[in-house]
PDB file of N, CA, C, O and CB in Angstrom:
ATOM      1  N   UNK A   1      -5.127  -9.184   3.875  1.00  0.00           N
ATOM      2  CA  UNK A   1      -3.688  -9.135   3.716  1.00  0.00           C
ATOM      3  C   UNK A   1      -3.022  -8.641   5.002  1.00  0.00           C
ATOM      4  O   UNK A   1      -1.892  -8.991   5.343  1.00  0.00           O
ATOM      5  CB  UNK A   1      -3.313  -8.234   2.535  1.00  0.00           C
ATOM      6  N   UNK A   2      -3.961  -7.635   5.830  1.00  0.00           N
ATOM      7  CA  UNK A   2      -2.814  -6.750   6.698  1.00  0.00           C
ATOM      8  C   UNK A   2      -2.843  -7.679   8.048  1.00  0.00           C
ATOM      9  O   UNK A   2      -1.990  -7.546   8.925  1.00  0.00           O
ATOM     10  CB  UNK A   2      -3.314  -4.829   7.067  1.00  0.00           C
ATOM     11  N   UNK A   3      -4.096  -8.800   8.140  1.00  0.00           N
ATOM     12  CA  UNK A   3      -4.525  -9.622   8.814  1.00  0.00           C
ATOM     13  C   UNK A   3      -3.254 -11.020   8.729  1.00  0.00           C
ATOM     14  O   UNK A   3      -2.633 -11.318   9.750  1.00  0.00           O
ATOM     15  CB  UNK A   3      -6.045  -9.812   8.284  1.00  0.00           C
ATOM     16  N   UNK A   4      -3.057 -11.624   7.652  1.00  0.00           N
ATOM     17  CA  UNK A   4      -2.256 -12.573   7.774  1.00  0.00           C
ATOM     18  C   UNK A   4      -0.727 -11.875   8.215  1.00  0.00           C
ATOM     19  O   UNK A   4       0.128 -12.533   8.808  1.00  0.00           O
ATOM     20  CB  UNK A   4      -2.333 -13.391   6.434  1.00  0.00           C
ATOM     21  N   UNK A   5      -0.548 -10.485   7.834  1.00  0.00           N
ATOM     22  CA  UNK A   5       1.284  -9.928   8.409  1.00  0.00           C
ATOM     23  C   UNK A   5       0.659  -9.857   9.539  1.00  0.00           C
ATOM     24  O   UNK A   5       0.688 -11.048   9.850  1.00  0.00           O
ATOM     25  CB  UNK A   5       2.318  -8.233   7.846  1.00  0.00           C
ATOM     26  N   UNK A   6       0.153  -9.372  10.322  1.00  0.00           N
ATOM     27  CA  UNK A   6       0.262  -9.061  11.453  1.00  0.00           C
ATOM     28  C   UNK A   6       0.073 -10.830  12.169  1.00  0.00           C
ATOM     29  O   UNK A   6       0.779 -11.312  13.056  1.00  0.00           O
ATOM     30  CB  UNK A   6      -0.869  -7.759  11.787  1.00  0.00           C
ATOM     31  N   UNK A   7      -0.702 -11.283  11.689  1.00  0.00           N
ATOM     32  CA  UNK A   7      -0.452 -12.728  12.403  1.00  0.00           C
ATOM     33  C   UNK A   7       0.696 -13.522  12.177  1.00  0.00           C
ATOM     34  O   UNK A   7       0.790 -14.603  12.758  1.00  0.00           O
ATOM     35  CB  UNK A   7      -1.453 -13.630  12.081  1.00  0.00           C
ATOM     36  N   UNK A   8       1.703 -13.077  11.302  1.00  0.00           N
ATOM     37  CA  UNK A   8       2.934 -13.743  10.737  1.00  0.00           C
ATOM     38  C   UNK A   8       4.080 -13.263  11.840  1.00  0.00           C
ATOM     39  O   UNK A   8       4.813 -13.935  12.565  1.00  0.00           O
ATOM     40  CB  UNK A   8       3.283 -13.213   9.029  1.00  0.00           C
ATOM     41  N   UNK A   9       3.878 -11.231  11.605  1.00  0.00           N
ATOM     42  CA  UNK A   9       4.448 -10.768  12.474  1.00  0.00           C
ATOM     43  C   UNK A   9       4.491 -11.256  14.129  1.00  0.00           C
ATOM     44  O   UNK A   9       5.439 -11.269  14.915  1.00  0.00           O
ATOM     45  CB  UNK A   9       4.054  -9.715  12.246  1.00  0.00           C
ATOM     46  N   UNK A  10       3.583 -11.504  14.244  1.00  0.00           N
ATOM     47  CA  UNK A  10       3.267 -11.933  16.038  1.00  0.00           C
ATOM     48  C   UNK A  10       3.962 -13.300  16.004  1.00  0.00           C
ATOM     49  O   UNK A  10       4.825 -13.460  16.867  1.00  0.00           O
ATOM     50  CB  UNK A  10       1.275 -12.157  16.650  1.00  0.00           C
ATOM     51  N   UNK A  11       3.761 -14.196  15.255  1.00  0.00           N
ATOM     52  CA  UNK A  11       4.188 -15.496  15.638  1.00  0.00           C
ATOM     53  C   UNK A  11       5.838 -15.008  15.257  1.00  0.00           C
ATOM     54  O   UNK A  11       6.563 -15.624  16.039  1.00  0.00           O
ATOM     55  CB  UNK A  11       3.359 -16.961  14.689  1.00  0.00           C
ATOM     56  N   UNK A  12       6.465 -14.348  14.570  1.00  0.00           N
ATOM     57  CA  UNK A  12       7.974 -14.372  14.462  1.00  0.00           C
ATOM     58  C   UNK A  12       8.599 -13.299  15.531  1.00  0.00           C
ATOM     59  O   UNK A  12       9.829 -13.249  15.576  1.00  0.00           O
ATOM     60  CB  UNK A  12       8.440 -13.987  12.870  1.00  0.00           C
ATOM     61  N   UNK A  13       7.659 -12.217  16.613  1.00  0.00           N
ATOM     62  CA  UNK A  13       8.153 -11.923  17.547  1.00  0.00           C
ATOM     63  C   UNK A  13       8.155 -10.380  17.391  1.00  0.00           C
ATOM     64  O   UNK A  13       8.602  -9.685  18.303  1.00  0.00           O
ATOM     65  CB  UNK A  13       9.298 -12.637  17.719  1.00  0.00           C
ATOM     66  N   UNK A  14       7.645  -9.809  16.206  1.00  0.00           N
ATOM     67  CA  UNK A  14       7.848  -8.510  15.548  1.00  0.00           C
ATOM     68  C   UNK A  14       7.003  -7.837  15.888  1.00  0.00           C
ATOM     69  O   UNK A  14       5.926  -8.391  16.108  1.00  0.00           O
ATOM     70  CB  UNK A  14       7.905  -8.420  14.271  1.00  0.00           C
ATOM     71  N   UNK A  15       7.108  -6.338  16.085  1.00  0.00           N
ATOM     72  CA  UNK A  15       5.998  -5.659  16.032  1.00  0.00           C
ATOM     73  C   UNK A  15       5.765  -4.616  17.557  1.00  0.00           C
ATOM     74  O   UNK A  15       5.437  -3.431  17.622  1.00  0.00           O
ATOM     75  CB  UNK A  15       4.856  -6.832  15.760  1.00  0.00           C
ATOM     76  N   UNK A  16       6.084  -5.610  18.683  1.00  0.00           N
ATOM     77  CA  UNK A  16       6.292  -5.244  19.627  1.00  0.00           C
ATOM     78  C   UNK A  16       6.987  -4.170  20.545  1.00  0.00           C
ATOM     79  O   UNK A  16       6.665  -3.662  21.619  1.00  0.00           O
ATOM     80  CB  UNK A  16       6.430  -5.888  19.686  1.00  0.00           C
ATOM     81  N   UNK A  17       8.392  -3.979  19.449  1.00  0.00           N
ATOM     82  CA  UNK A  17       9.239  -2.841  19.904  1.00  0.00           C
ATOM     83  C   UNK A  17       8.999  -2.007  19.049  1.00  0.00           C
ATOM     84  O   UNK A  17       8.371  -2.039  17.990  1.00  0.00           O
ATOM     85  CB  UNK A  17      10.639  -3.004  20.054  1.00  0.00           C
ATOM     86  N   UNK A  18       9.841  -0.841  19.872  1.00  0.00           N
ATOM     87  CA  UNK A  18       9.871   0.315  18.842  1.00  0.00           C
ATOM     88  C   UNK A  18      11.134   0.354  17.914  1.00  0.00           C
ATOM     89  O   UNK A  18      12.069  -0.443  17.843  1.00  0.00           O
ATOM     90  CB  UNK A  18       9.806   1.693  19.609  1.00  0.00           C
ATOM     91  N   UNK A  19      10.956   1.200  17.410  1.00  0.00           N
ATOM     92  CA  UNK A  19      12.128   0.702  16.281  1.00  0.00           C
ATOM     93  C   UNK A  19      12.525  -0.043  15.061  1.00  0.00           C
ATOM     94  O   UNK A  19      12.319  -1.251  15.169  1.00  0.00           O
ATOM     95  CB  UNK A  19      12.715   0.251  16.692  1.00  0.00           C
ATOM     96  N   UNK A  20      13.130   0.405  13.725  1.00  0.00           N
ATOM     97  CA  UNK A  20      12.924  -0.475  12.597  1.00  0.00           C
ATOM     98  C   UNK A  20      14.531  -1.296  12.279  1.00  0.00           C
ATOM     99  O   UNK A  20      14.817  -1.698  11.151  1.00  0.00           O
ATOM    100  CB  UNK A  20      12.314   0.563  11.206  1.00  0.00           C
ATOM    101  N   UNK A  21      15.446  -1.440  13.451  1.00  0.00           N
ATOM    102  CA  UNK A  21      16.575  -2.288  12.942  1.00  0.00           C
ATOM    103  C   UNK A  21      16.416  -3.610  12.909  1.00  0.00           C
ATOM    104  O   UNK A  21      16.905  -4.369  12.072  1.00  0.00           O
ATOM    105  CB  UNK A  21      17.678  -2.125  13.619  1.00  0.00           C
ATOM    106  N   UNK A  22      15.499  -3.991  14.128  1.00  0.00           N
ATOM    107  CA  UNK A  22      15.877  -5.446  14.781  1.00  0.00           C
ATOM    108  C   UNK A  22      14.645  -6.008  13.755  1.00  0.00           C
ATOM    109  O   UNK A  22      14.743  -7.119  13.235  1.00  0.00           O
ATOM    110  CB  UNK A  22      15.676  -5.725  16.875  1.00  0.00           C
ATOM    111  N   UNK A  23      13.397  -5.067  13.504  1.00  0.00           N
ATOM    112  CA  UNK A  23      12.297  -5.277  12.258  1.00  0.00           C
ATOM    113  C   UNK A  23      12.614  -6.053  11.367  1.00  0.00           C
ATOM    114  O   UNK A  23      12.407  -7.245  11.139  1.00  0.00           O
ATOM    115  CB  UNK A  23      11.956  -4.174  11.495  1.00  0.00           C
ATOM    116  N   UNK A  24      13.463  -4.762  10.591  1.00  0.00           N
ATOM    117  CA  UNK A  24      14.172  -5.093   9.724  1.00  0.00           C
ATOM    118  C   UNK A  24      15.176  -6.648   9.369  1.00  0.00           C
ATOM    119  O   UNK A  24      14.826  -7.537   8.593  1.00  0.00           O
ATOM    120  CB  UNK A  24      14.750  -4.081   9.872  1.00  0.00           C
ATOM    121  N   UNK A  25      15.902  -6.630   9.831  1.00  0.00           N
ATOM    122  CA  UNK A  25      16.582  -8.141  10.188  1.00  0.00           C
ATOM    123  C   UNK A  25      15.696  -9.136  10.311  1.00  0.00           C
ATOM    124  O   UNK A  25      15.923 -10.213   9.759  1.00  0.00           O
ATOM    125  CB  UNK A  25      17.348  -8.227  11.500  1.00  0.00           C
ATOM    126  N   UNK A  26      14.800  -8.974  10.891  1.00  0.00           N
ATOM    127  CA  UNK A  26      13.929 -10.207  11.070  1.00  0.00           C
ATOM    128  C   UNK A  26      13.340 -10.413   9.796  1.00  0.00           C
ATOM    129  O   UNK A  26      13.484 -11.566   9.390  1.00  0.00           O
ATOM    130  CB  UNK A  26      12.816 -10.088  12.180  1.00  0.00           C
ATOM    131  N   UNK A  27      12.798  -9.745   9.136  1.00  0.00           N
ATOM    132  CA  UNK A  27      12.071  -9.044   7.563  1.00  0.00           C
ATOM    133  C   UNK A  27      13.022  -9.879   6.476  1.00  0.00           C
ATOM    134  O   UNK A  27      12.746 -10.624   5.535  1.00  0.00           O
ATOM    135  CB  UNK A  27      12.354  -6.863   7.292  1.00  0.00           C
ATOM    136  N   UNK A  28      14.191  -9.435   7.013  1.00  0.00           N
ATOM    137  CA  UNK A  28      14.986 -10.386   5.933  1.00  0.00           C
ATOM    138  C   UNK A  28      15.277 -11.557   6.204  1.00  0.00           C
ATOM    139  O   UNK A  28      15.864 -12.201   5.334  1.00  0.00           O
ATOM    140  CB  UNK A  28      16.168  -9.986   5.554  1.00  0.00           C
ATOM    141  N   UNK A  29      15.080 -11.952   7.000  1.00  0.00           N
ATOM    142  CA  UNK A  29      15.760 -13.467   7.195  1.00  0.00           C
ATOM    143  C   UNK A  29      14.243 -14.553   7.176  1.00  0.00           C
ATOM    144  O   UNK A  29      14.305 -15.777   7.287  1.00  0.00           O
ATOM    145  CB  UNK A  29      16.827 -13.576   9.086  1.00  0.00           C
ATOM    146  N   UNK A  30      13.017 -13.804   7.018  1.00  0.00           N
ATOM    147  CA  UNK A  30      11.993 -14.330   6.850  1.00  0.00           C
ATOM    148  C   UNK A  30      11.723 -14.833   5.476  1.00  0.00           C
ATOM    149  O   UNK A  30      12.467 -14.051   4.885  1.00  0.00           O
ATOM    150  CB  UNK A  30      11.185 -13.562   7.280  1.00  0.00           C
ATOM    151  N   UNK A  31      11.259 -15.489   4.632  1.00  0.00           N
ATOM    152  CA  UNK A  31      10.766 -15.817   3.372  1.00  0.00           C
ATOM    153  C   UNK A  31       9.654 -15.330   3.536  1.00  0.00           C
ATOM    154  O   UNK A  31       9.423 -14.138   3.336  1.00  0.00           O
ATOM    155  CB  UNK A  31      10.762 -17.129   2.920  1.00  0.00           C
ATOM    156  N   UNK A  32       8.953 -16.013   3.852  1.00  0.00           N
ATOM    157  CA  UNK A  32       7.231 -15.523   4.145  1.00  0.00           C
ATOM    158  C   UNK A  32       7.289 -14.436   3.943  1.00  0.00           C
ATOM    159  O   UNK A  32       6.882 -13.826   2.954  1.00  0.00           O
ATOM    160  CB  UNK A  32       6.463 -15.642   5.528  1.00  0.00           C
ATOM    161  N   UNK A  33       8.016 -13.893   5.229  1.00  0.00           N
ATOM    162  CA  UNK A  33       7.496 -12.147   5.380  1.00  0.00           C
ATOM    163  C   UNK A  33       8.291 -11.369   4.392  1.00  0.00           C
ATOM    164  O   UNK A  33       8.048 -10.163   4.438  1.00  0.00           O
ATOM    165  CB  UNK A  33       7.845 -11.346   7.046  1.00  0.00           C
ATOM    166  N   UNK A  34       9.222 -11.753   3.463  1.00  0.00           N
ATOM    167  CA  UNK A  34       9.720 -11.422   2.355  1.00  0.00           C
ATOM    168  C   UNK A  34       8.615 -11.272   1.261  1.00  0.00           C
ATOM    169  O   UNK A  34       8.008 -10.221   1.055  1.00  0.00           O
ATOM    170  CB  UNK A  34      10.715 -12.345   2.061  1.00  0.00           C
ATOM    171  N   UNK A  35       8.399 -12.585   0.500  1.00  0.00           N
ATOM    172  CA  UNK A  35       7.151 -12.725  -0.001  1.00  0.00           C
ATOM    173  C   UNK A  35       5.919 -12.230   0.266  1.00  0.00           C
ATOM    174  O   UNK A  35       5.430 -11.691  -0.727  1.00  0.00           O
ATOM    175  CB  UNK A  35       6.985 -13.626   0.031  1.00  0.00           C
ATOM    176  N   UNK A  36       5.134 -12.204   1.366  1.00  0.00           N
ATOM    177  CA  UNK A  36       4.391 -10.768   1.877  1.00  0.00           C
ATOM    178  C   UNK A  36       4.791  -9.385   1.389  1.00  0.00           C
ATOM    179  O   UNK A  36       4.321  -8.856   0.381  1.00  0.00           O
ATOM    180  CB  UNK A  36       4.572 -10.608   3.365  1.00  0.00           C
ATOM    181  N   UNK A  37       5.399  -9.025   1.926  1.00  0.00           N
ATOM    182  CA  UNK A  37       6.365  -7.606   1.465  1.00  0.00           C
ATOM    183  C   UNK A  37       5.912  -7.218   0.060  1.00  0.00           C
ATOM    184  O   UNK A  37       5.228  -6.324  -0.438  1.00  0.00           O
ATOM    185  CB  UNK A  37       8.216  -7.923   1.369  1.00  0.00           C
ATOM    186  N   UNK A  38       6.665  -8.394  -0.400  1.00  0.00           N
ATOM    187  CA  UNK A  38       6.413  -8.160  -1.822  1.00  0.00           C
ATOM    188  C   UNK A  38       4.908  -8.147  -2.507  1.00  0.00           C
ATOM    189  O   UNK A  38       4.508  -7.405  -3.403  1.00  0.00           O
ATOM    190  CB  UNK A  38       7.165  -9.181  -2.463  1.00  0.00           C
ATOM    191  N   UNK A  39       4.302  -9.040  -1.913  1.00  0.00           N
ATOM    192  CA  UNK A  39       2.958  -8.828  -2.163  1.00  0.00           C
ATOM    193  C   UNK A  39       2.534  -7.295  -2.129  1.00  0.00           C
ATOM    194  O   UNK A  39       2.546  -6.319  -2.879  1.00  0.00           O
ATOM    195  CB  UNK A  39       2.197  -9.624  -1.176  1.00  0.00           C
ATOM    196  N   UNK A  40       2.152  -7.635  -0.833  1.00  0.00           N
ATOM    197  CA  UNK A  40       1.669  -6.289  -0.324  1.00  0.00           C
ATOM    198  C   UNK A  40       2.199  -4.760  -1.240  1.00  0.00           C
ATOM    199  O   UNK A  40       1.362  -3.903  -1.525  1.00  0.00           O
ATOM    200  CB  UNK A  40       2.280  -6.250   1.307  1.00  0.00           C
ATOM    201  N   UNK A  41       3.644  -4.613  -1.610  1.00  0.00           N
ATOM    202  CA  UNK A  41       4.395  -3.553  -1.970  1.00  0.00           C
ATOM    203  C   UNK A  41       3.161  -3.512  -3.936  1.00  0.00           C
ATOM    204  O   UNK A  41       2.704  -2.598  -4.623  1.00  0.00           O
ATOM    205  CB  UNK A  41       6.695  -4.092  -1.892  1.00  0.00           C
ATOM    206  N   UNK A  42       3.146  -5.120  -4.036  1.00  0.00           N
ATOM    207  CA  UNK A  42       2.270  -4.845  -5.947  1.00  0.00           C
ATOM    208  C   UNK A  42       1.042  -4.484  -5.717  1.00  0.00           C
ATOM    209  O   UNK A  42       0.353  -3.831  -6.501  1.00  0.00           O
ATOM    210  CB  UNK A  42       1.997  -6.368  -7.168  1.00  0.00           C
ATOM    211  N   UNK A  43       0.702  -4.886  -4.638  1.00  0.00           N
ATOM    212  CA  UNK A  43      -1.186  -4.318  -4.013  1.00  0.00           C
ATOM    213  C   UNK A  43      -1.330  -2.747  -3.679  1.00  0.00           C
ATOM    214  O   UNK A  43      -2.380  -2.131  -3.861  1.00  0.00           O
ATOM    215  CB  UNK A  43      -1.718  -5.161  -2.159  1.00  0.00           C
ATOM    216  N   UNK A  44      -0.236  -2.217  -3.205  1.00  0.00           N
ATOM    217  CA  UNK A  44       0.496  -0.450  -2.671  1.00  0.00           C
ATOM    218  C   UNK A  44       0.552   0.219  -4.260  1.00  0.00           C
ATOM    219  O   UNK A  44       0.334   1.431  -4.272  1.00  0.00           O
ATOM    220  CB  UNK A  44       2.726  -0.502  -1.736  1.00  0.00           C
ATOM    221  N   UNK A  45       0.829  -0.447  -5.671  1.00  0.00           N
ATOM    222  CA  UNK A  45       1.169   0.185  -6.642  1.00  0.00           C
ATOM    223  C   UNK A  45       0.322   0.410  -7.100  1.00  0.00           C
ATOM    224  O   UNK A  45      -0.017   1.524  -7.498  1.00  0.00           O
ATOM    225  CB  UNK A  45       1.861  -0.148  -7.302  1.00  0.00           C
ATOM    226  N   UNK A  46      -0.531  -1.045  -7.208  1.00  0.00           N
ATOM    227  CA  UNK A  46      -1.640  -0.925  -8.302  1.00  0.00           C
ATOM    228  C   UNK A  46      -2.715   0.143  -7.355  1.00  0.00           C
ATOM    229  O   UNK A  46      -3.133   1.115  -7.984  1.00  0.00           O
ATOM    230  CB  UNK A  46      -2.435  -2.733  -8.821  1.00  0.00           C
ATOM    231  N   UNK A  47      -3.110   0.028  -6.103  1.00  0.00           N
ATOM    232  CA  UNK A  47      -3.898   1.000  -5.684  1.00  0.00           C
ATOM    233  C   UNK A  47      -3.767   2.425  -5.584  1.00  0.00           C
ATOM    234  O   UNK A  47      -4.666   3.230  -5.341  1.00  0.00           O
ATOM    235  CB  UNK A  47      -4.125   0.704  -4.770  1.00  0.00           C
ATOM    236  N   UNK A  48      -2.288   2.700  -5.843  1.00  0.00           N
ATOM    237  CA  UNK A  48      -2.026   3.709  -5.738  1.00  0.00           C
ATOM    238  C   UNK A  48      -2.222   4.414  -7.611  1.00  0.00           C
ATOM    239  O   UNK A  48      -2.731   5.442  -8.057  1.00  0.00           O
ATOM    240  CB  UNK A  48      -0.627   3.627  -4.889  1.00  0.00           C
ATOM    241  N   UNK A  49      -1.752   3.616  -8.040  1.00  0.00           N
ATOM    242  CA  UNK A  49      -1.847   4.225  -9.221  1.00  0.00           C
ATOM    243  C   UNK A  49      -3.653   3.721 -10.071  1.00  0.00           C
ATOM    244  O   UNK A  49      -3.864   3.791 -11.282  1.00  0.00           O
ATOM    245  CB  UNK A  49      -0.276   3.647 -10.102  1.00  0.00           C
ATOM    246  N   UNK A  50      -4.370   3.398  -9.339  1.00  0.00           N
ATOM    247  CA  UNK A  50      -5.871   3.339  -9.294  1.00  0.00           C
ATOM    248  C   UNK A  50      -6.719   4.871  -9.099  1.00  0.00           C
ATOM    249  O   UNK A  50      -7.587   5.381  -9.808  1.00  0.00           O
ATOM    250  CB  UNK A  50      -6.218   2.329  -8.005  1.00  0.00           C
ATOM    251  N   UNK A  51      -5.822   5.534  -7.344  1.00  0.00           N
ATOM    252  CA  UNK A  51      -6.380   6.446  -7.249  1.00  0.00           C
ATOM    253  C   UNK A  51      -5.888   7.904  -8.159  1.00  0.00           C
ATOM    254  O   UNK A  51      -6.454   8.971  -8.397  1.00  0.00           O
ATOM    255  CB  UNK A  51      -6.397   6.445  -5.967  1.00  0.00           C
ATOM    256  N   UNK A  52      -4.604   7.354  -8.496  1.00  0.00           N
ATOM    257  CA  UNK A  52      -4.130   8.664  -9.334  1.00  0.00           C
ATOM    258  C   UNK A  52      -4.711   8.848 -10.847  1.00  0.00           C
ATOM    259  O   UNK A  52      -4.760   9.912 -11.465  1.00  0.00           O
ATOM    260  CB  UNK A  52      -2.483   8.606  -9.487  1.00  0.00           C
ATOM    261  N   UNK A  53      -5.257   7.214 -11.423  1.00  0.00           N
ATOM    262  CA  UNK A  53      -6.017   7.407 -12.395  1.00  0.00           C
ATOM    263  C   UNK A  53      -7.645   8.309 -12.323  1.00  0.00           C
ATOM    264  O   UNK A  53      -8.027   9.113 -13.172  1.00  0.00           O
ATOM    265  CB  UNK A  53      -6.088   6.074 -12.771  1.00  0.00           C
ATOM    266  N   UNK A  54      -8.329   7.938 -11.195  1.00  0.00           N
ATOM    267  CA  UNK A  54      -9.739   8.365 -10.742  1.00  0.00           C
ATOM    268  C   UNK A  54      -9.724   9.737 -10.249  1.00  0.00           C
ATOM    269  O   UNK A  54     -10.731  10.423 -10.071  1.00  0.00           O
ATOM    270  CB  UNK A  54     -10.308   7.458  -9.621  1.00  0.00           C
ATOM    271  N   UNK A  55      -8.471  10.107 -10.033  1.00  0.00           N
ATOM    272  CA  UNK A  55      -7.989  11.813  -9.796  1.00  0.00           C
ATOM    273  C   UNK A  55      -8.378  12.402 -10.794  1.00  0.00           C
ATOM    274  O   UNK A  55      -9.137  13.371 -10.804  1.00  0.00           O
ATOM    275  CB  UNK A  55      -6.432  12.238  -9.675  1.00  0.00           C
ATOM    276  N   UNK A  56      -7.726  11.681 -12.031  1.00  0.00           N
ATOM    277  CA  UNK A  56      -7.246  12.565 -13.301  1.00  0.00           C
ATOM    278  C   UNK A  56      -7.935  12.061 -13.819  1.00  0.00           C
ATOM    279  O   UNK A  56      -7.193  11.886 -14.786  1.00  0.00           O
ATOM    280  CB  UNK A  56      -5.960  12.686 -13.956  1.00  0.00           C
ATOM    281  N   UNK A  57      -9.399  11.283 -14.296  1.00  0.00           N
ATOM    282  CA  UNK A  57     -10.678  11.112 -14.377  1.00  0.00           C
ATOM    283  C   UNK A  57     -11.282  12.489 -14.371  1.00  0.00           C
ATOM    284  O   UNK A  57     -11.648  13.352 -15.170  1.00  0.00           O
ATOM    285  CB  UNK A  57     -11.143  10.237 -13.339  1.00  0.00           C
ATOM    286  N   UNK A  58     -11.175  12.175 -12.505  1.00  0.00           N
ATOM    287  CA  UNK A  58     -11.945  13.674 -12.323  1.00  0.00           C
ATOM    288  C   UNK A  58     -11.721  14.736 -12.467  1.00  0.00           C
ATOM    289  O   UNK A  58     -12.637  15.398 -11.979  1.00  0.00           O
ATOM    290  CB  UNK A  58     -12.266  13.992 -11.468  1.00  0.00           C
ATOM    291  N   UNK A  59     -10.856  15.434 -12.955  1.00  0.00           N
ATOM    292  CA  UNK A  59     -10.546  16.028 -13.195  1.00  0.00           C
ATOM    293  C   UNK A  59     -10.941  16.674 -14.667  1.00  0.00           C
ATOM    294  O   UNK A  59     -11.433  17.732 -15.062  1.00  0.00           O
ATOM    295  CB  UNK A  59      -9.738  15.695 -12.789  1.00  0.00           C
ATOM    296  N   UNK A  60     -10.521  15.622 -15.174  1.00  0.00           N
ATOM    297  CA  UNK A  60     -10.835  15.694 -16.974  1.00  0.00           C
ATOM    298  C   UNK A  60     -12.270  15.963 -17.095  1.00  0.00           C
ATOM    299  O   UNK A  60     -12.745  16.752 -17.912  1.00  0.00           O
ATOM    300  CB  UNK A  60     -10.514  14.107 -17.942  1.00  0.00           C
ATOM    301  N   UNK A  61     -13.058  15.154 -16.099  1.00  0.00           N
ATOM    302  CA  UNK A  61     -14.581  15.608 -16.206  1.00  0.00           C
ATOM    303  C   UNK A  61     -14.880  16.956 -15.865  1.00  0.00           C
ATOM    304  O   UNK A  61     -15.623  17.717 -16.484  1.00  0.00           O
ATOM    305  CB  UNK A  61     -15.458  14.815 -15.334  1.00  0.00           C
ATOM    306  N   UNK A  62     -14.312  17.158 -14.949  1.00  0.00           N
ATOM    307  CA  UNK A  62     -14.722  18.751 -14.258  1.00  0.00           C
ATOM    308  C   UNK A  62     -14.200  19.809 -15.284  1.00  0.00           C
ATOM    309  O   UNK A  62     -14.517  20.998 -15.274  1.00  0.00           O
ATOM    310  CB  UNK A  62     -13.859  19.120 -12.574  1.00  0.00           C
ATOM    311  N   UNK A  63     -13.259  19.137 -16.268  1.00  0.00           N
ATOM    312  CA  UNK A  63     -13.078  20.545 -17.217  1.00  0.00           C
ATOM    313  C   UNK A  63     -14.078  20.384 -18.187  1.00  0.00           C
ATOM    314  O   UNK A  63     -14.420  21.352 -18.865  1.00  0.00           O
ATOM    315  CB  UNK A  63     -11.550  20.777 -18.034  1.00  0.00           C
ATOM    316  N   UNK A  64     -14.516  19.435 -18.315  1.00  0.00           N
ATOM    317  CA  UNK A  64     -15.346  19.238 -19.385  1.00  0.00           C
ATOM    318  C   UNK A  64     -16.693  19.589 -19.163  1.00  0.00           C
ATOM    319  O   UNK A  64     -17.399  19.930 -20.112  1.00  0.00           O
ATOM    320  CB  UNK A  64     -15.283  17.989 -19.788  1.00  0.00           C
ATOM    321  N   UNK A  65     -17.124  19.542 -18.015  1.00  0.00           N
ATOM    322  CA  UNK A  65     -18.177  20.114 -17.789  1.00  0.00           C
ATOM    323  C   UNK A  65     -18.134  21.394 -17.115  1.00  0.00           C
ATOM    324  O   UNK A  65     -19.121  22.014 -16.719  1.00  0.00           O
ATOM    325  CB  UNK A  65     -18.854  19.328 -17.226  1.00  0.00           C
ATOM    326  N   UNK A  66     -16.747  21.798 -16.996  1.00  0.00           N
ATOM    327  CA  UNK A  66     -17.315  23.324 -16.244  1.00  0.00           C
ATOM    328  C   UNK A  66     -17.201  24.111 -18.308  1.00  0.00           C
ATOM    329  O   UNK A  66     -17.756  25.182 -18.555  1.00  0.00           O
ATOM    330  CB  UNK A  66     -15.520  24.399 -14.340  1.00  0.00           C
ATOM    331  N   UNK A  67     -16.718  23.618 -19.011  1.00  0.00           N
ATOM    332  CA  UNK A  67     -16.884  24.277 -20.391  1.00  0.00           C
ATOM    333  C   UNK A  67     -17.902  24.067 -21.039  1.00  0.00           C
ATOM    334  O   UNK A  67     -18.109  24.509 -22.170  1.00  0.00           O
ATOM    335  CB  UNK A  67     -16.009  24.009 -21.236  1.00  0.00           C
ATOM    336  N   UNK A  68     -18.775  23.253 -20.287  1.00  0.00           N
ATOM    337  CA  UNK A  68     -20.411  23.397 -21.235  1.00  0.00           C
ATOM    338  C   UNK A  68     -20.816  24.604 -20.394  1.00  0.00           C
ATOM    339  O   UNK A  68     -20.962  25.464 -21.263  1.00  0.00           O
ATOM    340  CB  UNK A  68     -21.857  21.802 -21.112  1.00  0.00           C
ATOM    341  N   UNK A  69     -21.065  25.140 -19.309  1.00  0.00           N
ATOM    342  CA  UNK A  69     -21.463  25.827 -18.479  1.00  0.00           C
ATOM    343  C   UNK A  69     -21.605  27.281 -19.705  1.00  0.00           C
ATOM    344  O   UNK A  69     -20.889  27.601 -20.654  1.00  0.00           O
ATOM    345  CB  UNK A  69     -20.418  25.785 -17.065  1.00  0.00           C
ATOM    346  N   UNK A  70     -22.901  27.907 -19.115  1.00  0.00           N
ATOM    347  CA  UNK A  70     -23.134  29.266 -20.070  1.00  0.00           C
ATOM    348  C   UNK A  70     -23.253  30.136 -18.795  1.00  0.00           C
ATOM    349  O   UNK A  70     -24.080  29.957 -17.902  1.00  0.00           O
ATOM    350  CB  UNK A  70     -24.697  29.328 -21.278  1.00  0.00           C
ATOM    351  N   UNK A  71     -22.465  30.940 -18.832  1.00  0.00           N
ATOM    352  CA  UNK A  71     -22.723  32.226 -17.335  1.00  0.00           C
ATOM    353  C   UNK A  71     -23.458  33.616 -18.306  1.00  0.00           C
ATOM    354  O   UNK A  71     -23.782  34.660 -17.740  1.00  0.00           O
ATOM    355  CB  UNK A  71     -20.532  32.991 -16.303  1.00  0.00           C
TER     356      UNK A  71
END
């Protein structure tokens, strides 16, 4: 994925400067790189809320097993 923006980005001229106005503008007037965006932004959710599930996994395990524990 981060392979085809950055090759999208290069061919539309982006990337090069510093700064997010002239980015930006370009971002919108792109479809592609609209559609990307958007991609990318449902791939950012679901992974994100992947690792916040496997957090709180672990978590749930570690109480559960630090309460079998006999000191």
């Amino acid at each position: 994925m981060m392979m085809k923006r950055y090759k999208l980005e290069k061919d539309l001229g982006m990337g090069s400067e510093v700064g997010h106005s002239k980015n930006k503008e370009l971002a919108k007037r792109s479809p592609a790189l609209v559609a990307m965006n958007r991609k990318f932004r449902m791939i950012h959710v679901v992974s994100s809320l992947a690792s916040l599930m496997s957090f709180g996994s672990l978590a749930m395990h570690s109480w559960y097993l630090s309460s079998k524990l006999n000191l």
